[in-house]
C-alpha positions as CSV (number, residue, x, y, z in Angstrom):
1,X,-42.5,-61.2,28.8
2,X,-38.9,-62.4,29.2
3,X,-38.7,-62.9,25.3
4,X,-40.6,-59.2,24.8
5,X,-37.5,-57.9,27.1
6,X,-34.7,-59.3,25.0
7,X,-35.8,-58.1,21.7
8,X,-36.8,-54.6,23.5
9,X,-32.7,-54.4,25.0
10,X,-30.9,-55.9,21.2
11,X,-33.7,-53.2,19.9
12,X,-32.0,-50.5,21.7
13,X,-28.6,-52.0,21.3
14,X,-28.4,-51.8,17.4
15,X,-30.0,-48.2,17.5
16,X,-27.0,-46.7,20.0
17,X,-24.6,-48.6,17.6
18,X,-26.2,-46.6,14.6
19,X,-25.9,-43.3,16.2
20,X,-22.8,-44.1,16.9
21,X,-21.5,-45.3,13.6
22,X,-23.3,-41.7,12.7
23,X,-21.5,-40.1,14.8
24,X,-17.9,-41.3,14.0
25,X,-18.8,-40.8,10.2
26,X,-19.2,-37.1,10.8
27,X,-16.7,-37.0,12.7
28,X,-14.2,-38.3,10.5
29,X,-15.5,-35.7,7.7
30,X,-15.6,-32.9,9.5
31,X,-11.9,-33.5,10.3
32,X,-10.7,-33.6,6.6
33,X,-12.3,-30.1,5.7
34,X,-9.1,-28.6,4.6
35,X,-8.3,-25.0,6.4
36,X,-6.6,-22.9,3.3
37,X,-6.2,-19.3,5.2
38,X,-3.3,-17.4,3.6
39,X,-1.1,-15.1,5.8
40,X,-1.8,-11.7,4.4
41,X,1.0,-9.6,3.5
42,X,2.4,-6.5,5.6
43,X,3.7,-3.3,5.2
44,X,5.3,-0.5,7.7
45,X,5.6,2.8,6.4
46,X,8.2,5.1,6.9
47,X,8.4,8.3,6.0
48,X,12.2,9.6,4.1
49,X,13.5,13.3,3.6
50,X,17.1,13.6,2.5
51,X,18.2,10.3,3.8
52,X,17.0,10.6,7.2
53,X,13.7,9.2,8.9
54,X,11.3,11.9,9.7
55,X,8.2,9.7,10.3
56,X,7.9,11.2,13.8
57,X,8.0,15.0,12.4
58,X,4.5,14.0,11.3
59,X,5.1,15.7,7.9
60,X,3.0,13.1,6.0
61,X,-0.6,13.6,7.2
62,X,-2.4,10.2,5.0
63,X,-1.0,7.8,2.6
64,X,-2.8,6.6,-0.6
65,X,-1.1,2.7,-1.4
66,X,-1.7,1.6,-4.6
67,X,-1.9,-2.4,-4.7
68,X,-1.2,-4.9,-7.4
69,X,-1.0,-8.6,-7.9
70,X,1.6,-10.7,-9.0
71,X,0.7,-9.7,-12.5
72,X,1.1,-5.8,-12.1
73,X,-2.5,-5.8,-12.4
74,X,-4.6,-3.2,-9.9
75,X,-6.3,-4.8,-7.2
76,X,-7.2,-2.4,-4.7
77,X,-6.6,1.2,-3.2
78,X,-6.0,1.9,0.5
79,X,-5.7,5.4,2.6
80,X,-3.7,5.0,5.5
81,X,-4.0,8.0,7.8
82,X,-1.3,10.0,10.0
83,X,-1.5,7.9,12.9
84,X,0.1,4.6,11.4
85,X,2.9,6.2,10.7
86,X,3.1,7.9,13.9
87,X,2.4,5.0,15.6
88,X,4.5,2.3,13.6
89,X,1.5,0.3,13.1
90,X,1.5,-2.3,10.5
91,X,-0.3,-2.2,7.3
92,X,-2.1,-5.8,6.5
93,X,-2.9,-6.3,2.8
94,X,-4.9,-9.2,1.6
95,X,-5.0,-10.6,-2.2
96,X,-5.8,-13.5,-2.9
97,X,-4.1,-16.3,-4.6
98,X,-0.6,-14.0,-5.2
99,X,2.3,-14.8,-4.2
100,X,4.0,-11.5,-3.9
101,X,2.2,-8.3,-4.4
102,X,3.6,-4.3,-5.3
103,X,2.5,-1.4,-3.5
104,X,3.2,2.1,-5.0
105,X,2.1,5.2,-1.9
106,X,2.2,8.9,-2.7
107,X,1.1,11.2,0.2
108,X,1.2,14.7,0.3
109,X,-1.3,14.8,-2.6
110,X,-3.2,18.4,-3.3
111,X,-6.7,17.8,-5.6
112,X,-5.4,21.9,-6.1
113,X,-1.9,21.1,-7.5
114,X,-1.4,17.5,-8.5
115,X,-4.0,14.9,-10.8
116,X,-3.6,10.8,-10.3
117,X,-5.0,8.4,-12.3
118,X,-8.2,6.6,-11.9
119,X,-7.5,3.3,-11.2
120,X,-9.6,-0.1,-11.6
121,X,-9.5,-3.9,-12.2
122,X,-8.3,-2.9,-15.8
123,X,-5.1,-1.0,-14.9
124,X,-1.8,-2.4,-14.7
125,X,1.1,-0.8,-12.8
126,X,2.3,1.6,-15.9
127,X,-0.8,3.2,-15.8
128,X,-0.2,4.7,-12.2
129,X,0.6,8.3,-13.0
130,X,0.9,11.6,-11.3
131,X,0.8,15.1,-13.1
132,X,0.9,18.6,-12.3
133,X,-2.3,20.3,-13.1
134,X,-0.9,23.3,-15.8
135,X,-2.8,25.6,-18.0
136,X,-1.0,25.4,-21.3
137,X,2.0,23.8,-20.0
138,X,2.4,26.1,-16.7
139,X,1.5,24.7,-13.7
140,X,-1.1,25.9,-11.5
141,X,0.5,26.0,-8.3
142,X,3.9,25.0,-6.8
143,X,3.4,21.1,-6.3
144,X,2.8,19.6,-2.4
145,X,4.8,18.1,-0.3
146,X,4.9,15.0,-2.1
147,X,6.5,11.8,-0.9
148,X,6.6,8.7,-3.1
149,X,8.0,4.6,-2.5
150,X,7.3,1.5,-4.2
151,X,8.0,-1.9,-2.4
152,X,7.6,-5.5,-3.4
153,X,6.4,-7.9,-0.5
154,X,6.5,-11.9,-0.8
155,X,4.0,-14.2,0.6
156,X,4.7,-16.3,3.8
157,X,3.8,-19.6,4.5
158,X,2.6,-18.2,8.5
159,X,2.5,-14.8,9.5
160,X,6.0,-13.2,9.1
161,X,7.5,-9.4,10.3
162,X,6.3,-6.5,8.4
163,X,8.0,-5.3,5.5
164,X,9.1,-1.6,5.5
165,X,7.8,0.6,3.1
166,X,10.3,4.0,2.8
167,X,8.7,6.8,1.2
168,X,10.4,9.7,0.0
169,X,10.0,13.4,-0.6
170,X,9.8,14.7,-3.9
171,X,9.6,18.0,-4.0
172,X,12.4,20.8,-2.8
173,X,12.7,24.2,-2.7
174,X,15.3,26.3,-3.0
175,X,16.1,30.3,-2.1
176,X,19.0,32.3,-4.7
177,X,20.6,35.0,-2.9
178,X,23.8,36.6,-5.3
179,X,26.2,39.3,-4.2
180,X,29.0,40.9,-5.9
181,X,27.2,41.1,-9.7
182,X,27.9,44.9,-9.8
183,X,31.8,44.4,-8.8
184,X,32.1,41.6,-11.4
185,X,30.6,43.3,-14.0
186,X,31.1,46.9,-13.2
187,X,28.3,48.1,-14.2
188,X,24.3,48.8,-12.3
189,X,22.6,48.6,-15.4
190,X,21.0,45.9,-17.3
191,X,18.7,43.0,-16.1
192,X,20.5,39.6,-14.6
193,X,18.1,36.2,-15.2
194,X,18.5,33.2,-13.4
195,X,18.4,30.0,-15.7
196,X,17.1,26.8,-14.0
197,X,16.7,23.4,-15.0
198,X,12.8,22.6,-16.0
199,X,11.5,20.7,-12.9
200,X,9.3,16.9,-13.7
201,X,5.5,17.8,-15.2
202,X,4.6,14.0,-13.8
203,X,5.9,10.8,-12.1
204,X,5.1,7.5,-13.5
205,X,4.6,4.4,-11.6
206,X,8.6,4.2,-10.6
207,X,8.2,8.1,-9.1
């Protein structure tokens, strides 16, 4: 019985050792599994009209950015709507495996007045373009209240501050009001034109 005893207990002995050697070897493994999580990159917009920040006017209603890797190829598109600008809330941007990425934002964008191109995972940068929609070269409408900015944003090694992203308004209007023309030229008849200087037909990628 005595004898039955001892080689029961060493039985058990060698088994918890086992587990245990088990144990430790998983242990040790599941500490080596590397952790490879890349900060994503981050973006504030702010909205520009003649040098001075009107982001709290609420002028811009939703943002379109235009993403692309360190390559100037196209990865994605994002909308960001009126209240991250209102609100100063950062824009976070994942793409894999670059090391800086571009970001090119219109807003103000009418499907009525303006056409941007259709972007995929075969675009580069220089193919980003926007273009007043015109009937044999005369536009359809006045263009929208467009705003444009372009940014380049480097990856961090941990989760840094978020980059500002200034966008800027495009478009302008003017009003011509002239007095005098009958004293200058002495005279009320005849028709008086206004020349202007043609305005842009499109924007490329660099607005």
């Amino acid at each position: 019985t005595n004898c039955f005893f001892t080689i029961w207990t060493l039985s058990v002995i060698l088994s918890f050792v086992s587990c245990s050697a088990d144990g430790d070897s998983y242990s040790v493994e599941d500490s080596q599994v590397p952790l490879n999580i890349e900060a994503p990159f981050s973006v504030i917009l702010k909205a520009y009209s003649e040098n001075q920040d009107i982001t709290s006017k609420g002028d811009v209603k939703s943002t379109t950015l235009y993403v692309f890797d360190e390559n100037d190829d196209f990865y994605k598109q994002i909308t960001v709507d009126r209240d991250y600008l209102l609100q100063v809330k950062p824009v976070e941007i994942s793409c894999p495996g670059s090391k800086k990425i571009t970001v090119v934002a219109w807003a103000g964008l009418s499907n009525d007045s303006e056409e941007i191109s259709y972007m995929n995972q075969a675009n580069i940068i220089s193919d980003l373009q926007v273009s007043l929609k015109n009937n044999n070269g005369v536009a359809n409408s006045l263009p929208s209240d467009l705003f444009y900015g372009q940014v380049t944003v480097y990856r961090s090694a941990t989760k840094a501050a978020a980059q500002e992203l200034k966008i800027e308004r495009k478009v302008s209007s003017m009003s011509i009001l002239t007095k005098g023309v009958f004293k200058v030229f002495d005279s009320k008849e005849g028709n008086y034109y206004y020349k202007i200087k043609r305005t842009k037909s499109s924007f490329n990628c660099n607005g």
